[in-house]
C-alpha positions in Angstrom: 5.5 -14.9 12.7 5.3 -16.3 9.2 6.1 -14.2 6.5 3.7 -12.5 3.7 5.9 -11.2 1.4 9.5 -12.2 0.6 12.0 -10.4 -2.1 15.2 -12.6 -3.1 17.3 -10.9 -4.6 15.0 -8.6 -6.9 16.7 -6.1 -9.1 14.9 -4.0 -11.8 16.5 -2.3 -14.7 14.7 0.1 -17.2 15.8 0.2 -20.9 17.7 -2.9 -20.6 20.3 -3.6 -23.9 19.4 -0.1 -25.0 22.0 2.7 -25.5 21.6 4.2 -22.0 19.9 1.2 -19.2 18.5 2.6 -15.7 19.4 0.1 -12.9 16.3 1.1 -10.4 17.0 -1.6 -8.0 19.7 -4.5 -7.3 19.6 -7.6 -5.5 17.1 -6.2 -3.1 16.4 -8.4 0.1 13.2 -8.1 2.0 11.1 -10.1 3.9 7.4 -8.7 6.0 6.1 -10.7 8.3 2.0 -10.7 9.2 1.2 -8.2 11.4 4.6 -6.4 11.1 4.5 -2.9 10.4 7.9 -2.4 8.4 9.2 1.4 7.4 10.8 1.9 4.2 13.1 4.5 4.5 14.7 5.8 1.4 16.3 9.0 -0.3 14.8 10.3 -3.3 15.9 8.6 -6.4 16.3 5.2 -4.4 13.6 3.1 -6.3 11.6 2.9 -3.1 8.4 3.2 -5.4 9.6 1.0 -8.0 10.3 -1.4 -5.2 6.8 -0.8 -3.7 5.0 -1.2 -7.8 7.2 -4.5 -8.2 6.1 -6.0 -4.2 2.8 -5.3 -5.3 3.1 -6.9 -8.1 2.1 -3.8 -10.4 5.4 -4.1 -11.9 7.7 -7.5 -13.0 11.3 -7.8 -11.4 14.2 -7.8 -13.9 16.0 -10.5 -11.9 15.2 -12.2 -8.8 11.5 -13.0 -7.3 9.0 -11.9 -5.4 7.0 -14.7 -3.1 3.6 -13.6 -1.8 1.6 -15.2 0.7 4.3 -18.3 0.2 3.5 -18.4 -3.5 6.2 -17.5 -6.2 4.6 -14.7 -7.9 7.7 -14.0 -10.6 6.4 -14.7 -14.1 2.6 -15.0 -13.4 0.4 -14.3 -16.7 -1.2 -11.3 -15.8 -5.0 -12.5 -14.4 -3.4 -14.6 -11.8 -1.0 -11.7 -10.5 -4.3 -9.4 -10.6 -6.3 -11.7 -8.8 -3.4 -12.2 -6.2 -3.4 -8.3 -6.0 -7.1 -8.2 -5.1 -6.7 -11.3 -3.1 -4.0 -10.2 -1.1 -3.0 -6.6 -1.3 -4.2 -2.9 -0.3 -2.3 0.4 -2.0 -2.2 3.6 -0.1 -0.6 6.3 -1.8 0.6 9.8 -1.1 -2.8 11.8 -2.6 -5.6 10.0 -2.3 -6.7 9.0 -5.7 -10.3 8.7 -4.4 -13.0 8.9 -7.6 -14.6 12.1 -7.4 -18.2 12.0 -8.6 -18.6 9.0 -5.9 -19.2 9.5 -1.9 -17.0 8.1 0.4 -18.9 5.0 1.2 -19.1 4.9 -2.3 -14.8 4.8 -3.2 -14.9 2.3 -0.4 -17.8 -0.4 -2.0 -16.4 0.0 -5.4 -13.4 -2.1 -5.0 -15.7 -4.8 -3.2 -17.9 -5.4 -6.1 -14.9 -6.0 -8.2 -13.7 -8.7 -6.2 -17.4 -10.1 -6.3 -18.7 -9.2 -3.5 -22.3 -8.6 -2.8 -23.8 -4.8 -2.8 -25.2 -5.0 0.7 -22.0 -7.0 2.3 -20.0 -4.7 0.5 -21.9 -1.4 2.1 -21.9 -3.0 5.9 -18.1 -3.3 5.3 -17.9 0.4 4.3 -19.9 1.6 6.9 -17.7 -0.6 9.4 -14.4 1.1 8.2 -16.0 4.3 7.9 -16.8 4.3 11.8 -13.4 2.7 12.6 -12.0 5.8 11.4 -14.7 8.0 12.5 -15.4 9.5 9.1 -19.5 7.4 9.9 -20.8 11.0 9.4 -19.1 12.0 6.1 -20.2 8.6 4.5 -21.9 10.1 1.5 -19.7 13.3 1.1 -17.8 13.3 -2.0 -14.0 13.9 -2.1 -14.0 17.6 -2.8 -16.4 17.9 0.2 -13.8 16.3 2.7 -10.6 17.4 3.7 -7.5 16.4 3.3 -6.9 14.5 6.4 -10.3 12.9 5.6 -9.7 12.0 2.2 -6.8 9.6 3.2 -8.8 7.9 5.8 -11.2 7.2 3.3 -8.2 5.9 1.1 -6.9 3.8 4.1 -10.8 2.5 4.2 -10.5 1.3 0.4 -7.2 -0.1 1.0 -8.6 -2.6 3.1 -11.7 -2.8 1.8 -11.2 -6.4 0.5 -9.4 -7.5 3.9 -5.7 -7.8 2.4 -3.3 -9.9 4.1 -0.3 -6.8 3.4 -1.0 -3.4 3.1 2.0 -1.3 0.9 2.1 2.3 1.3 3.4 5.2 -0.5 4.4 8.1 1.5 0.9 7.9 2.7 1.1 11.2 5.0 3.3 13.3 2.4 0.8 15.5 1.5 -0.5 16.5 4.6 0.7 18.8 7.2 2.7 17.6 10.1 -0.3 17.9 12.4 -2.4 16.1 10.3 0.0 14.1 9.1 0.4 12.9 12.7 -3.5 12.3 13.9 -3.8 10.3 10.1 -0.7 7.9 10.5 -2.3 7.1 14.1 -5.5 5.9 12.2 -3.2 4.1 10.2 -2.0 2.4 12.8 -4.4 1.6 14.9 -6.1 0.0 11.6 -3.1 -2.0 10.9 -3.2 -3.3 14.7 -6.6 -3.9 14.8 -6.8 -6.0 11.6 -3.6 -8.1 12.2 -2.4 -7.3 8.9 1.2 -6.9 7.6 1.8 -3.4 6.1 5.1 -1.9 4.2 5.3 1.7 4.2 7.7 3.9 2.7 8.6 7.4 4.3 11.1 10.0 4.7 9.4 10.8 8.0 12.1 9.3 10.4 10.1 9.9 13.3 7.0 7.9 12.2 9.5 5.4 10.4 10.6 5.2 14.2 6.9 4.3 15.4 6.8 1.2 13.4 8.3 -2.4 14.3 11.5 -2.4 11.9 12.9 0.0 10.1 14.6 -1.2 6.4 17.3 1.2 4.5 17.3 1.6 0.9 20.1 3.7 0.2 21.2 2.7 -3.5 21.0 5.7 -5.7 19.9 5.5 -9.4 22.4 5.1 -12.0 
């Protein structure tokens, strides 16, 4: 399998030559290949979401570099690393984050018309995902209407609205009960499978963790 995303030997350190610098991460090595799912497993206070904000190129590395579809995104002006983000990438993150005075179909067209595609492609798409995840009869509920379990399908939906080649994921059943937690991260899954994309997604839920294809340790604390 060829790889999607590649970290060499990225490090990221906050308030650097200040009185008191943060070293987040150092000389982290990662790779995902497409259609692997890959666990990130990590203690609190780890940097596994500053490793997730730099993979996804929300953040910039201190050191190292992060290569992206076999492209060297390290140093990018900041349109090209947004259009490789909307090019490339889908976020899922531990609450939702859907926007609340649109429907579901709605959260999952917005991100479509951004990356310039056309209003009626952008609704069949919608309605596609929407029945992938069996949410077709909640398409024009809003976000307070739906529950929780609901409201992160319809996140995984605008995830991969665009059709990313790697999906990163942020504790993306954290807030949900371990019931739901479980029926949700089997959407998850069967989404990833069915698309053929590459996802990264960290948890502290070892027994999902366990579920996916490789499980990767990040055990470095915070200074």
């Amino acid at each position: 399998m060829s790889e999607i995303l590649r970290l060499e030997g990225v490090s990221k350190t906050y308030g650097a030559g200040g009185p008191a610098p943060v070293e987040a991460l150092r000389g982290i090595e990662l790779s995902v290949a497409r259609g692997e799912v890959v666990a990130l497993v990590a203690p609190s206070g780890a940097g596994k979401s500053t490793l997730l904000h730099i993979a996804g190129l929300l953040d910039e590395p201190s050191g190292g570099r992060v290569i992206l579809g076999g492209r060297d995104m390290t140093g990018l002006p900041d349109h090209a690393r947004t259009e490789a983000r909307r090019a490339e990438l889908g976020f899922v993150y531990q609450f939702h984050h859907l926007l609340p005075e649109f429907s579901a179909a709605e959260n999952i067209v917005l991100p479509q018309l951004a990356n310039g595609v056309a209003a009626p492609a952008a609704g069949r798409r919608a309605a596609e995902l929407l029945e992938r995840v069996g949410l077709s009869h909640r398409a024009s509920h809003r976000p307070a209407e739906l529950s929780g379990g609901e409201q992160q399908r319809v996140a995984f939906c605008r995830a991969l609205a665009n059709q990313p080649a790697l999906l990163l994921a942020d504790e993306p059943t954290g807030n949900l009960d371990p019931e739901t937690s479980d029926r949700v991260f089997e959407v998850l899954m069967a989404l990833v499978r069915e698309t053929g994309l590459a996802a990264l997604i960290a948890t502290h839920n070892h027994e999902l963790a366990g579920r996916m294809d490789r499980i990767v340790h990040l055990n470095q604390a915070v200074a």
